[in-house]
N, CA, C and O atoms as CSV, one atom per row, in Angstrom:
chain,resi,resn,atom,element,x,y,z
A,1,UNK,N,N,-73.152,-61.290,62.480
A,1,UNK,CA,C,-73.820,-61.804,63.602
A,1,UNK,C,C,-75.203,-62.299,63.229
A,1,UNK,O,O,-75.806,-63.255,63.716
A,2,UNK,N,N,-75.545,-61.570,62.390
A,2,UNK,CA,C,-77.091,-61.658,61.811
A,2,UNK,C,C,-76.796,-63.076,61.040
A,2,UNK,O,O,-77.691,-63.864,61.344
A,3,UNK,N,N,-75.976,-63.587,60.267
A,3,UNK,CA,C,-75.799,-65.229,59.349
A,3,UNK,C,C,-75.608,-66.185,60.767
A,3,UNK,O,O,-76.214,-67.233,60.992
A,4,UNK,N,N,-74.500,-65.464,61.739
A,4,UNK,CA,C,-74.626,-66.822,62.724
A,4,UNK,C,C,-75.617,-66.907,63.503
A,4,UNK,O,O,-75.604,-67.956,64.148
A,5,UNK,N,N,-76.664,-66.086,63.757
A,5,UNK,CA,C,-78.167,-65.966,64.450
A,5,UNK,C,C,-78.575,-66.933,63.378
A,5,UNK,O,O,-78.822,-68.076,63.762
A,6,UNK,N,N,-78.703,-66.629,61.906
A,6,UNK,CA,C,-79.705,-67.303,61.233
A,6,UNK,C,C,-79.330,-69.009,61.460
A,6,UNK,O,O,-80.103,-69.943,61.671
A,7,UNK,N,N,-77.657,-68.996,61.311
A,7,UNK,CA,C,-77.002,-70.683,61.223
A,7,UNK,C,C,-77.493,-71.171,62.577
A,7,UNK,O,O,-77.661,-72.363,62.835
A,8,UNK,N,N,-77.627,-70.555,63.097
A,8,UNK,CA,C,-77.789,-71.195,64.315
A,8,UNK,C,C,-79.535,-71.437,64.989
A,8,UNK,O,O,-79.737,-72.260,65.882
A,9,UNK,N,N,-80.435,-70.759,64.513
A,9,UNK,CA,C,-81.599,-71.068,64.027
A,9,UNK,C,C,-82.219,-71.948,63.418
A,9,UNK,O,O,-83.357,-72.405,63.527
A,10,UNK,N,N,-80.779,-72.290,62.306
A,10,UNK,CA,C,-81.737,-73.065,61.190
A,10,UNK,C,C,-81.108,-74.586,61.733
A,10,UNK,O,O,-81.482,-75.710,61.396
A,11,UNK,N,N,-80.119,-74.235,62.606
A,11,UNK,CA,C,-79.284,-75.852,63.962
A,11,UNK,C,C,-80.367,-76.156,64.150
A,11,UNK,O,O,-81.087,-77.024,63.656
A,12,UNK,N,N,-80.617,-74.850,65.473
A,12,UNK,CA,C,-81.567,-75.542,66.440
A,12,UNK,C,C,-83.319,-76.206,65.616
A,12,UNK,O,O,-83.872,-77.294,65.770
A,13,UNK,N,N,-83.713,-75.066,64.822
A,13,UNK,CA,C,-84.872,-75.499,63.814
A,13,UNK,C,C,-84.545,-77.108,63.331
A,13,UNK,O,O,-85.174,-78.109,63.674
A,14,UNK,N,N,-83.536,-77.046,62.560
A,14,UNK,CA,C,-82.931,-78.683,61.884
A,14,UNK,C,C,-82.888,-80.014,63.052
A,14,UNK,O,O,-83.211,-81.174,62.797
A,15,UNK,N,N,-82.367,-79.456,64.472
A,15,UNK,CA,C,-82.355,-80.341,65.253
A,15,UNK,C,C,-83.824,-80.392,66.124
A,15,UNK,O,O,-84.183,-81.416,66.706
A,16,UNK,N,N,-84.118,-79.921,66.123
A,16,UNK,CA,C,-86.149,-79.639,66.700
A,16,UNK,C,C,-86.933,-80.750,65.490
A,16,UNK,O,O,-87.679,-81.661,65.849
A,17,UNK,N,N,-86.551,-80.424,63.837
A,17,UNK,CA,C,-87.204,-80.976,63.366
A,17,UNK,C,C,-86.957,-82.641,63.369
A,17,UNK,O,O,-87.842,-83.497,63.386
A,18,UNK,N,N,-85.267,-82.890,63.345
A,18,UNK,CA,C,-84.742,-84.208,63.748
A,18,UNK,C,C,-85.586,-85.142,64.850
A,18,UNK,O,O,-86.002,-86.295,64.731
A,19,UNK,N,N,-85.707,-83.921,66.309
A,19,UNK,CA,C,-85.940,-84.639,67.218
A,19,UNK,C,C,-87.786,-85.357,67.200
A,19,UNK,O,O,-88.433,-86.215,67.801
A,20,UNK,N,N,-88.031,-84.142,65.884
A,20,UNK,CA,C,-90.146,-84.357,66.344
A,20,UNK,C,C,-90.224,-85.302,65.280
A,20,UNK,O,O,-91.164,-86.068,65.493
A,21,UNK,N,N,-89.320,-85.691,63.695
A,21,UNK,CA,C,-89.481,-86.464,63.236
A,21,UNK,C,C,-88.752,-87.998,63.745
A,21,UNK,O,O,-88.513,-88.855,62.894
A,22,UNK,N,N,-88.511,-88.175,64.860
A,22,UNK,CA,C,-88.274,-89.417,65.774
A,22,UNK,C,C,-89.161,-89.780,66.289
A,22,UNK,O,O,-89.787,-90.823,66.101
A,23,UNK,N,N,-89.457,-88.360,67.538
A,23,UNK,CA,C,-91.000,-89.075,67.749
A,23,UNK,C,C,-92.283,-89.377,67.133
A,23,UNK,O,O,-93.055,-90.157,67.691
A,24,UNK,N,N,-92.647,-88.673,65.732
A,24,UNK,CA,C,-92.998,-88.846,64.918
A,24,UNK,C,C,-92.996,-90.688,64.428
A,24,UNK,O,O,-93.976,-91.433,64.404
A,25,UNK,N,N,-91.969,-90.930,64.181
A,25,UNK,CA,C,-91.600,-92.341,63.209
A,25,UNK,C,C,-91.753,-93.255,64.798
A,25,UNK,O,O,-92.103,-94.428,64.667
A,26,UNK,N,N,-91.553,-92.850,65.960
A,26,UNK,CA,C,-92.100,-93.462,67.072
A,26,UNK,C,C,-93.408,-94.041,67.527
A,26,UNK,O,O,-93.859,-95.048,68.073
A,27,UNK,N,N,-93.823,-92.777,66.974
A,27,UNK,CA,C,-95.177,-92.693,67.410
A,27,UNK,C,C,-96.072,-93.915,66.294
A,27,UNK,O,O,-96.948,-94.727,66.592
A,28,UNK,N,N,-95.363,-93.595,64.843
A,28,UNK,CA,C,-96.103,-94.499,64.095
A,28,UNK,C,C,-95.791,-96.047,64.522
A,28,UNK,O,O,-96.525,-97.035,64.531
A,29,UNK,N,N,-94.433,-95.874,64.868
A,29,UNK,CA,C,-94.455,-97.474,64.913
A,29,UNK,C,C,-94.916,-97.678,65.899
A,29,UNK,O,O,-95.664,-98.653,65.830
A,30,UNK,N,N,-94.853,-97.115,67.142
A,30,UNK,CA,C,-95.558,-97.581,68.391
A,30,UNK,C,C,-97.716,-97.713,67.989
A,30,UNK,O,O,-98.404,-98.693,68.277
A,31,UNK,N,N,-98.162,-96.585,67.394
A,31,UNK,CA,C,-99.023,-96.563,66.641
A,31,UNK,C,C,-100.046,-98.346,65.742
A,31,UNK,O,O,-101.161,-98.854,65.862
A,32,UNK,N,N,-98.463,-98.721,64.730
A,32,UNK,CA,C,-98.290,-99.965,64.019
A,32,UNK,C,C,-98.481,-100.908,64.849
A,32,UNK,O,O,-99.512,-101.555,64.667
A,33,UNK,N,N,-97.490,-101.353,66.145
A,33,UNK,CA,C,-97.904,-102.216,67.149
A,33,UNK,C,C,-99.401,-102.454,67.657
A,33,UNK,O,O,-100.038,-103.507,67.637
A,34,UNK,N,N,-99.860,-100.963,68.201
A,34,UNK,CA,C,-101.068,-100.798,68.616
A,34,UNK,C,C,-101.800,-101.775,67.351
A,34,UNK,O,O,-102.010,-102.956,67.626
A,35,UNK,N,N,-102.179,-101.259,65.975
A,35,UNK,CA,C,-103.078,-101.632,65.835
A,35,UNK,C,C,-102.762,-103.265,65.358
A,35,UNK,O,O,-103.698,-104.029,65.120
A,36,UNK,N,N,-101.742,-103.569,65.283
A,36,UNK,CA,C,-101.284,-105.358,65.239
A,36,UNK,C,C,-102.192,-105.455,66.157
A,36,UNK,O,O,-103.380,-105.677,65.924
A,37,UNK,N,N,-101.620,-105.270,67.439
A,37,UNK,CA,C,-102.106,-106.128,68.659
A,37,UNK,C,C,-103.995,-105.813,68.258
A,37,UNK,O,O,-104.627,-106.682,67.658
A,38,UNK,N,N,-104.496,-104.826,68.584
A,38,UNK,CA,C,-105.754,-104.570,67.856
A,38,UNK,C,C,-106.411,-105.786,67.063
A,38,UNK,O,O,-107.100,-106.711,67.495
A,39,UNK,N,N,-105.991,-105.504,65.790
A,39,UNK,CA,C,-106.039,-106.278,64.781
A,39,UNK,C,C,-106.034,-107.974,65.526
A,39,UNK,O,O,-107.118,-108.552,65.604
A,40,UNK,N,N,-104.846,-108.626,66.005
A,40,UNK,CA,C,-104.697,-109.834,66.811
A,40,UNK,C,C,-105.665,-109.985,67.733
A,40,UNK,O,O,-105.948,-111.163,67.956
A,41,UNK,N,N,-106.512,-108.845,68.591
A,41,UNK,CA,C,-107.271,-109.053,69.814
A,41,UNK,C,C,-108.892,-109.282,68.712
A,41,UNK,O,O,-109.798,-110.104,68.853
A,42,UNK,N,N,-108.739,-108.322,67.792
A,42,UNK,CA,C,-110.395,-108.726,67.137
A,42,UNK,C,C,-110.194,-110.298,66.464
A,42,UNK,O,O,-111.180,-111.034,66.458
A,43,UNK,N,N,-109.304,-110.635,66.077
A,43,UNK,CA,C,-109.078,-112.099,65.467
A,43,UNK,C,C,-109.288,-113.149,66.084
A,43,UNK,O,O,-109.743,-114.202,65.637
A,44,UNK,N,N,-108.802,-112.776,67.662
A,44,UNK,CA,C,-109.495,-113.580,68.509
A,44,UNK,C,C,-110.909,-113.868,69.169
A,44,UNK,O,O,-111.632,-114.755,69.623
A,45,UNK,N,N,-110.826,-112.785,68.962
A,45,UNK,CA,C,-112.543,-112.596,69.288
A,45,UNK,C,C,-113.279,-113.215,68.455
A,45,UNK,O,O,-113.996,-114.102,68.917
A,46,UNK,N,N,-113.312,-113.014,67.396
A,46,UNK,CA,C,-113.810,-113.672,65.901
A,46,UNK,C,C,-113.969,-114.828,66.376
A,46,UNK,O,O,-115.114,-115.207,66.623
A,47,UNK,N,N,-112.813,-115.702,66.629
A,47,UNK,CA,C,-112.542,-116.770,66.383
A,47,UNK,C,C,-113.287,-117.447,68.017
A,47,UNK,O,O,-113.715,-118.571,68.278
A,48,UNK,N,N,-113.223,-116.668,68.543
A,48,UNK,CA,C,-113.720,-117.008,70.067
A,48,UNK,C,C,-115.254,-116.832,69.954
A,48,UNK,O,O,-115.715,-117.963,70.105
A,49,UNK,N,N,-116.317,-115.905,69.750
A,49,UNK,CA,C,-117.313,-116.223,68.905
A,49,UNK,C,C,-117.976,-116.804,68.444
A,49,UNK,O,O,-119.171,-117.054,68.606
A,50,UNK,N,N,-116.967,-117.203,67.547
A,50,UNK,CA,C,-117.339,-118.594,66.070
A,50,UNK,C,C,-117.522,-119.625,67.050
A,50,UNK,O,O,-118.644,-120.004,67.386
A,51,UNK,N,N,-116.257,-120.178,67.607
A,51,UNK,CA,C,-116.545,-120.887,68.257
A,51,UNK,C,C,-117.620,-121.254,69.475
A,51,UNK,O,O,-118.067,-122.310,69.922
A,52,UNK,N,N,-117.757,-120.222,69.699
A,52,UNK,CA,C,-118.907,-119.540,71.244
A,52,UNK,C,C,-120.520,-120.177,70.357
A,52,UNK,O,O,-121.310,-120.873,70.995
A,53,UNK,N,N,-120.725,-119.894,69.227
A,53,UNK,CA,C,-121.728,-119.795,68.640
A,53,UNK,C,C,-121.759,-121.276,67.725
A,53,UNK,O,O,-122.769,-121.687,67.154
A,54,UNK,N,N,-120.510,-121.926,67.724
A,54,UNK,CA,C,-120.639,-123.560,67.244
A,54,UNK,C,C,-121.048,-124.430,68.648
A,54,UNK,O,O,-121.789,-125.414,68.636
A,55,UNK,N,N,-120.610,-124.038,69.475
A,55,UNK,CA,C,-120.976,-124.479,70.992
A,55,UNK,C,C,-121.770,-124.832,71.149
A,55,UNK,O,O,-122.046,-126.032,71.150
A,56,UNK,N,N,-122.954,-123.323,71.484
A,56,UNK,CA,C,-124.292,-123.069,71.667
A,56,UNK,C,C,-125.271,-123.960,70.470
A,56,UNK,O,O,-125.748,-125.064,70.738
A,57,UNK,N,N,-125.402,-123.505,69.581
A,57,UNK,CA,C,-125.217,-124.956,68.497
A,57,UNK,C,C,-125.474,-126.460,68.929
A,57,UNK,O,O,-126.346,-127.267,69.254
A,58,UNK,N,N,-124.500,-126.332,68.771
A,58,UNK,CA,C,-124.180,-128.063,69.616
A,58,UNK,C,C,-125.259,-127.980,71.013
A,58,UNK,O,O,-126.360,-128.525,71.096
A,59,UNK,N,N,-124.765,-127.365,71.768
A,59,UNK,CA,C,-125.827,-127.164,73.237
A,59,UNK,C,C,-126.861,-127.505,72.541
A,59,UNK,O,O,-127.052,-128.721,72.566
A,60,UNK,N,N,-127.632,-126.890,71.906
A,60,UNK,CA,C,-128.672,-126.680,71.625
A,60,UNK,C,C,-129.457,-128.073,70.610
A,60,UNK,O,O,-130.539,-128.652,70.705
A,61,UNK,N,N,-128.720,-128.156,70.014
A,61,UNK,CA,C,-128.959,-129.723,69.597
A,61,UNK,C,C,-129.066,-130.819,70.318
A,61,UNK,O,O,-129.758,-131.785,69.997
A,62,UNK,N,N,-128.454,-130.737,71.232
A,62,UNK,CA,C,-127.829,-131.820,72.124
A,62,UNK,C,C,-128.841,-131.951,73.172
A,62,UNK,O,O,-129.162,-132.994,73.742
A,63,UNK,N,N,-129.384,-130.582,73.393
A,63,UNK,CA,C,-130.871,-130.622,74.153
A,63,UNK,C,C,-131.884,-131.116,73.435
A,63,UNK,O,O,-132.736,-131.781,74.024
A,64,UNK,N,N,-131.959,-130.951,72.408
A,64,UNK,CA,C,-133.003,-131.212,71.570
A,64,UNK,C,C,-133.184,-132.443,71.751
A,64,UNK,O,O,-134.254,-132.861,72.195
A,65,UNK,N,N,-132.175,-133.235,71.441
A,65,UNK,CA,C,-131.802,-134.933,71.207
A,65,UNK,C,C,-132.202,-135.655,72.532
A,65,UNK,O,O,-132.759,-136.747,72.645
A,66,UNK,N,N,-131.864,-134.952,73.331
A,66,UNK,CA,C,-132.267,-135.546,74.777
A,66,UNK,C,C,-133.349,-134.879,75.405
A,66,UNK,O,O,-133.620,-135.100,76.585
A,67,UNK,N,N,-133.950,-134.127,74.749
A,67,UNK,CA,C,-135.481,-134.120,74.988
A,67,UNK,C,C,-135.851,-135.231,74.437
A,67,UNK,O,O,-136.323,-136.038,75.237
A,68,UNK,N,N,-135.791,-135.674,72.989
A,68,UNK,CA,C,-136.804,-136.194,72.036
A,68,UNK,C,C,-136.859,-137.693,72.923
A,68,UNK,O,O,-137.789,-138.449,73.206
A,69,UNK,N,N,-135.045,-137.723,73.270
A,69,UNK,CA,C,-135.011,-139.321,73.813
A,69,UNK,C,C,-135.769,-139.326,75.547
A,69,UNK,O,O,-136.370,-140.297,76.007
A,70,UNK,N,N,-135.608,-138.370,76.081
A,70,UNK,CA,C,-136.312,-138.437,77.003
A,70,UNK,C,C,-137.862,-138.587,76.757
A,70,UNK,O,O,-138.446,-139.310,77.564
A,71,UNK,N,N,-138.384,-138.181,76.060
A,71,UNK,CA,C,-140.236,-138.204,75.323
A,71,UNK,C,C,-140.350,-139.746,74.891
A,71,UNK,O,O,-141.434,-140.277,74.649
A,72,UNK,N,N,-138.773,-140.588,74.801
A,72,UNK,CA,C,-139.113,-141.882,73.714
A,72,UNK,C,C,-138.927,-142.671,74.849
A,72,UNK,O,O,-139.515,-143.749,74.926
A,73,UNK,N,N,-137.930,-142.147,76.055
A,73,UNK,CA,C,-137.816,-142.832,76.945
A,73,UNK,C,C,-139.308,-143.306,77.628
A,73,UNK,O,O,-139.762,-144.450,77.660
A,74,UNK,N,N,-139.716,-142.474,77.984
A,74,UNK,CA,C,-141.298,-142.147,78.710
A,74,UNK,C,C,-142.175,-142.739,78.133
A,74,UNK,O,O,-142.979,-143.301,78.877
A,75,UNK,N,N,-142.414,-142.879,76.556
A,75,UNK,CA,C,-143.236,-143.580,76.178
A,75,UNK,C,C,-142.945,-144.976,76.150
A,75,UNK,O,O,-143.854,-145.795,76.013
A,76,UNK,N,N,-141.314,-145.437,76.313
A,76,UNK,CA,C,-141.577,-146.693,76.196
A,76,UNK,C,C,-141.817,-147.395,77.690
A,76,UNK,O,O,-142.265,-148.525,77.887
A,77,UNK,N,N,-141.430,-146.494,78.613
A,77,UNK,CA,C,-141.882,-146.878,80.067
A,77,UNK,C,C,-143.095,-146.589,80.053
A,77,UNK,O,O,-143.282,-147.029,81.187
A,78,UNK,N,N,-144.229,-146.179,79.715
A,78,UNK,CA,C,-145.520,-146.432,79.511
A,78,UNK,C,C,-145.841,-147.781,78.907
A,78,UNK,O,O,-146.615,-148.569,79.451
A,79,UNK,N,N,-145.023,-148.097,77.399
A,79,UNK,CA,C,-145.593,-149.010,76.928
A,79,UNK,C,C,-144.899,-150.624,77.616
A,79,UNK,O,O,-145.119,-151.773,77.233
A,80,UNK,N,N,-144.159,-150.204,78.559
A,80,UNK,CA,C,-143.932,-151.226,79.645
A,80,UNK,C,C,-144.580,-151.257,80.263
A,80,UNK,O,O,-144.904,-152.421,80.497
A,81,UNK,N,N,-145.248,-150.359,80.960
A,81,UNK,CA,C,-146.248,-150.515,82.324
A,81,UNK,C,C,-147.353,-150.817,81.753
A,81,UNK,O,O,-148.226,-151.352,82.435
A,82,UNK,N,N,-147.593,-150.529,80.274
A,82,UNK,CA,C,-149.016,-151.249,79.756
A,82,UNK,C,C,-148.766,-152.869,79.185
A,82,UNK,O,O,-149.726,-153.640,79.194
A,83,UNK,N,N,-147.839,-153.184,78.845
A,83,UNK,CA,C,-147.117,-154.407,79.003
A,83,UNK,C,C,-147.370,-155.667,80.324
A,83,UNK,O,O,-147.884,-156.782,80.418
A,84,UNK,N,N,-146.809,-154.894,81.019
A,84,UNK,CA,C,-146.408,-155.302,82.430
A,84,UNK,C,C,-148.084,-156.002,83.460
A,84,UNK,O,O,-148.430,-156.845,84.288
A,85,UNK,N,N,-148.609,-154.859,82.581
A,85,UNK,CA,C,-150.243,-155.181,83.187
A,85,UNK,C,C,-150.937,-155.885,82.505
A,85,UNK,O,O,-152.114,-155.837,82.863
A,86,UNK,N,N,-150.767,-156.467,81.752
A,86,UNK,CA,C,-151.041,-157.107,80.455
A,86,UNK,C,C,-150.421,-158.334,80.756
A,86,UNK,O,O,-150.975,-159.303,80.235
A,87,UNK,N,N,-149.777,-158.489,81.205
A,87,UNK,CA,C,-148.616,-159.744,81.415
A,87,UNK,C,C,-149.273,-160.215,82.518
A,87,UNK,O,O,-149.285,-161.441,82.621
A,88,UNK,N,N,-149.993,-159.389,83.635
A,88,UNK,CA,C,-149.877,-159.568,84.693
A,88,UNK,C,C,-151.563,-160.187,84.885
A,88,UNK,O,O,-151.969,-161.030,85.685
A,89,UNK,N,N,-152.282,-159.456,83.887
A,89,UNK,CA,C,-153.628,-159.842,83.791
A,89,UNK,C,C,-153.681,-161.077,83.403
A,89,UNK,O,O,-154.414,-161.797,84.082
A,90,UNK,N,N,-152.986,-161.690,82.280
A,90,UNK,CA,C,-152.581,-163.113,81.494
A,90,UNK,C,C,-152.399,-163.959,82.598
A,90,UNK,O,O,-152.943,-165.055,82.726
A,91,UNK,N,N,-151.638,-163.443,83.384
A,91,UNK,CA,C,-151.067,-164.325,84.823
A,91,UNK,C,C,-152.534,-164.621,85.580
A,91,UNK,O,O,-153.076,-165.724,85.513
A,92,UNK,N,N,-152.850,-163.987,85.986
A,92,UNK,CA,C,-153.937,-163.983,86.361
A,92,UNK,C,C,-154.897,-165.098,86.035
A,92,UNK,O,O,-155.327,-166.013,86.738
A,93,UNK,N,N,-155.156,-164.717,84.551
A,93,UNK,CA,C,-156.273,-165.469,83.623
A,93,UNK,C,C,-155.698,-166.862,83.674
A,93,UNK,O,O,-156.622,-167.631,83.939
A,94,UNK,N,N,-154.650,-167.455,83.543
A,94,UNK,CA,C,-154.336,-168.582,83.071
A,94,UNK,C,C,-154.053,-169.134,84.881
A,94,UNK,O,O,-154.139,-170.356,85.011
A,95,UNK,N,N,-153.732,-168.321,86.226
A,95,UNK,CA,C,-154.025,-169.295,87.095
A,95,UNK,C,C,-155.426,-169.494,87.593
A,95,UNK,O,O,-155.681,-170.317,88.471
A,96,UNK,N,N,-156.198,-168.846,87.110
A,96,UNK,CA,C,-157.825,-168.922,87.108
A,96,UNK,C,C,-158.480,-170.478,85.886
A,96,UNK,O,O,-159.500,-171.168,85.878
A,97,UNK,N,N,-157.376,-170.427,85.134
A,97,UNK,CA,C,-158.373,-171.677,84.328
A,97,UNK,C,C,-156.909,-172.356,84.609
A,97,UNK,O,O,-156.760,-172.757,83.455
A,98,UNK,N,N,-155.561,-172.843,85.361
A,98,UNK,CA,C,-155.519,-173.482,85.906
A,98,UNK,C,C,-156.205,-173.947,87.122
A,98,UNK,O,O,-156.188,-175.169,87.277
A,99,UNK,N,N,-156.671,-173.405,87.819
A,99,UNK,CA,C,-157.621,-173.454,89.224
A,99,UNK,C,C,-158.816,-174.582,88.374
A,99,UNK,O,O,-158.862,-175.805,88.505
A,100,UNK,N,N,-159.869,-173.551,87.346
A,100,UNK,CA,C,-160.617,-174.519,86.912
A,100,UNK,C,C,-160.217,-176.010,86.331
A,100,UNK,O,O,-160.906,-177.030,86.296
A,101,UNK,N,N,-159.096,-175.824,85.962
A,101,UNK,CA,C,-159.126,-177.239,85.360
A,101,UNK,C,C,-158.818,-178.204,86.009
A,101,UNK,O,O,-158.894,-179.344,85.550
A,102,UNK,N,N,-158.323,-177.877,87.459
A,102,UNK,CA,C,-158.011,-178.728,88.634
A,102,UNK,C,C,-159.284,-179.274,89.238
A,102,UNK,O,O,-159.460,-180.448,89.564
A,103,UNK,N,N,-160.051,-178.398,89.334
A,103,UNK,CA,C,-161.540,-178.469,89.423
A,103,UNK,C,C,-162.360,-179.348,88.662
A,103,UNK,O,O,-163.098,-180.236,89.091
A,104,UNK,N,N,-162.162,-179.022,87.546
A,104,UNK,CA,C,-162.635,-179.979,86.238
A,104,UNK,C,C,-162.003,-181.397,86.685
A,104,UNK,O,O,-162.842,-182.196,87.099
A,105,UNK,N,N,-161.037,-181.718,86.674
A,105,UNK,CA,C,-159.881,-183.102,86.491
A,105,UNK,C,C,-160.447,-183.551,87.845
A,105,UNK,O,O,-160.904,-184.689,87.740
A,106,UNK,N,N,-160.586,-182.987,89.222
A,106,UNK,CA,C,-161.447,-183.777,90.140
A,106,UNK,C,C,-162.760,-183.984,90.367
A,106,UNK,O,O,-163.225,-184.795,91.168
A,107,UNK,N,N,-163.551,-183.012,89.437
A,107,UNK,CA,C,-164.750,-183.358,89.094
A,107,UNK,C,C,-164.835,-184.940,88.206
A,107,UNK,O,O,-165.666,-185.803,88.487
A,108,UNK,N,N,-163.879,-185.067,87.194
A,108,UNK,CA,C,-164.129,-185.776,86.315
A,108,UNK,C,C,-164.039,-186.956,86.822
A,108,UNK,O,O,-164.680,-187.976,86.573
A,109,UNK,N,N,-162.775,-186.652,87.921
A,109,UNK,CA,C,-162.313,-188.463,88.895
A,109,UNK,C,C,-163.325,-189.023,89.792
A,109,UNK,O,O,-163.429,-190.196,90.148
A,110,UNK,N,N,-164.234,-187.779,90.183
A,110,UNK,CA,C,-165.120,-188.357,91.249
A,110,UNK,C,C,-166.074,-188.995,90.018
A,110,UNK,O,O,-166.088,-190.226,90.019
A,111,UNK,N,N,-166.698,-188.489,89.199
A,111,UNK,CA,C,-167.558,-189.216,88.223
A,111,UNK,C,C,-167.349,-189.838,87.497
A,111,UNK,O,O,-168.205,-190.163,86.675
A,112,UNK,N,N,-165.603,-190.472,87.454
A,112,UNK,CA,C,-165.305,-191.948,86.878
A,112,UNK,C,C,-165.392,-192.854,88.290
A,112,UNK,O,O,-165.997,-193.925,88.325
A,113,UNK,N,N,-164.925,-192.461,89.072
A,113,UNK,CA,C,-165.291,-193.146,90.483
A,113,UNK,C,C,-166.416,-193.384,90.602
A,113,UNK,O,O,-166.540,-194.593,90.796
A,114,UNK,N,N,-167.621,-192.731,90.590
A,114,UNK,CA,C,-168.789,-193.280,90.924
A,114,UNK,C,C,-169.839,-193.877,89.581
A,114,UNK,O,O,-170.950,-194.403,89.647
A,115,UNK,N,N,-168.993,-193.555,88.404
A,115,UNK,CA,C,-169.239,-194.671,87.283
A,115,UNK,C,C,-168.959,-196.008,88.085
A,115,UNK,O,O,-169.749,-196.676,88.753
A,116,UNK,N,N,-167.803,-196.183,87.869
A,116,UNK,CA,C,-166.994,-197.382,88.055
A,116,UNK,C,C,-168.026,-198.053,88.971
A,116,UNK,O,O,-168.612,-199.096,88.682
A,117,UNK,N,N,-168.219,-197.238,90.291
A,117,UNK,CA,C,-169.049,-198.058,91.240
A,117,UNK,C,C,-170.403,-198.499,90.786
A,117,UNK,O,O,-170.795,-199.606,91.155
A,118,UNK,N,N,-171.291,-197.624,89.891
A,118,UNK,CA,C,-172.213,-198.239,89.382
A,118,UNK,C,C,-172.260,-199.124,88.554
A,118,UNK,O,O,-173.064,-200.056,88.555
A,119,UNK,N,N,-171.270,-198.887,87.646
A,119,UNK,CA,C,-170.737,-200.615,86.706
A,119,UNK,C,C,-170.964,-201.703,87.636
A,119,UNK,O,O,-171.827,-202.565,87.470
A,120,UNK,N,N,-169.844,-201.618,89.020
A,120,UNK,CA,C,-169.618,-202.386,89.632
A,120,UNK,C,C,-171.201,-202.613,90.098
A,120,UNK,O,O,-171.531,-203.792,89.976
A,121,UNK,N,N,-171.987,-201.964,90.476
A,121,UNK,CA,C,-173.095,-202.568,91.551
A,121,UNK,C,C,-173.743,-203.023,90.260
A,121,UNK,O,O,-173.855,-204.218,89.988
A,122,UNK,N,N,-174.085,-202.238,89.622
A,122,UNK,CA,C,-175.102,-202.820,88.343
A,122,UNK,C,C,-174.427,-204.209,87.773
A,122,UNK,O,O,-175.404,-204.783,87.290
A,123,UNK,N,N,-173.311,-205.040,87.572
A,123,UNK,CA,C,-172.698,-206.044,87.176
A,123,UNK,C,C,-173.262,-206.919,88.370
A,123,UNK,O,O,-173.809,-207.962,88.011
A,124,UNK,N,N,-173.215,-206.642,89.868
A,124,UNK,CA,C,-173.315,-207.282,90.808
A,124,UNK,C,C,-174.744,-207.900,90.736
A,124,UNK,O,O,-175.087,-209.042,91.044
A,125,UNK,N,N,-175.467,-206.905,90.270
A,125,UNK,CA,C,-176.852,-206.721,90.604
A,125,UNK,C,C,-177.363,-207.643,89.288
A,125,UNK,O,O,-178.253,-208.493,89.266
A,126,UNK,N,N,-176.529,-207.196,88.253
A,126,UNK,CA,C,-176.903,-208.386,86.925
A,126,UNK,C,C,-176.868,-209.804,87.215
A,126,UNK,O,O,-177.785,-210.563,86.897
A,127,UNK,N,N,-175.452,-210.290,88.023
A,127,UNK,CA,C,-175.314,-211.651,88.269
A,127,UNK,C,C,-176.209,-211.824,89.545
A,127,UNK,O,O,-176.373,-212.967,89.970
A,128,UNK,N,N,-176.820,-210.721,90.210
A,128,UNK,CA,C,-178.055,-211.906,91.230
A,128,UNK,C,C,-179.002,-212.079,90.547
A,128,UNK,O,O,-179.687,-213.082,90.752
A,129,UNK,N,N,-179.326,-211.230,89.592
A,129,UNK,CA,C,-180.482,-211.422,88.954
A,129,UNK,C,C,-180.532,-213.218,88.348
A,129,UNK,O,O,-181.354,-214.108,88.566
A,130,UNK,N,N,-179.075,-213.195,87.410
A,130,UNK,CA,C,-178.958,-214.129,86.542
A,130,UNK,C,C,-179.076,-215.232,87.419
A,130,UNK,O,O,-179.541,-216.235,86.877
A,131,UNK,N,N,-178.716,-215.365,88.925
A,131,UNK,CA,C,-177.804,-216.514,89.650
A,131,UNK,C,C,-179.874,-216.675,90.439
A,131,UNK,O,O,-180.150,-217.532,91.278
């Protein structure tokens, strides 16, 4: 009775150890999965990151660039509006000595006109003399 106590001990022992080395080889592979997926979730991250941080990057350049062009923008709309006034002063200046020279050109007609007339009287005045 005492060998079939032991046979039957060393069953149930043999089948106890069967059943814990299942969950055992379970556990690892369920374990193995875990750290795949693990392993797969930090890879992404990495890679999500990298990318996160080529982005920002870029952002960040991209501000830069359109600051600088906004600063180039501004100055050249300054150097338009100093342009513009400049253009505008010229305008100015040149219908001011058009004005004068209209001035001038009928100054000059009235004093070929009243040449002319003194030619004329002084010629008149020559032939009474002569006559």
């Amino acid at each position: 009775m005492e060998d079939f106590l032991k046979s039957r001990a060393i069953i149930i022992i043999s089948v106890a150890m069967a059943i814990l080395l299942i969950f055992t080889a379970a556990s690892c592979n369920s374990a193995r999965k875990l750290k795949l997926a693990h392993d797969q979730e930090m890879a992404k991250r990495l890679d999500s990151e990298e990318k996160l941080n080529k982005f920002i990057n870029e952002k960040s350049a991209a501000e830069e660039k359109a600051g600088k062009l906004a600063k180039e923008l501004e100055a050249e709309k300054l150097a338009r509006e100093a342009a513009q006034k400049a253009l505008e002063q010229e305008q100015k200046v040149n219908q001011n000595l058009k004005d004068e020279l209209q001035k001038v050109n009928k100054l000059k007609e009235k004093l070929e006109e009243n040449l002319k007339e003194a030619l004329v009287t002084d010629k008149s005045a020559a032939v009474k003399v002569k006559k």
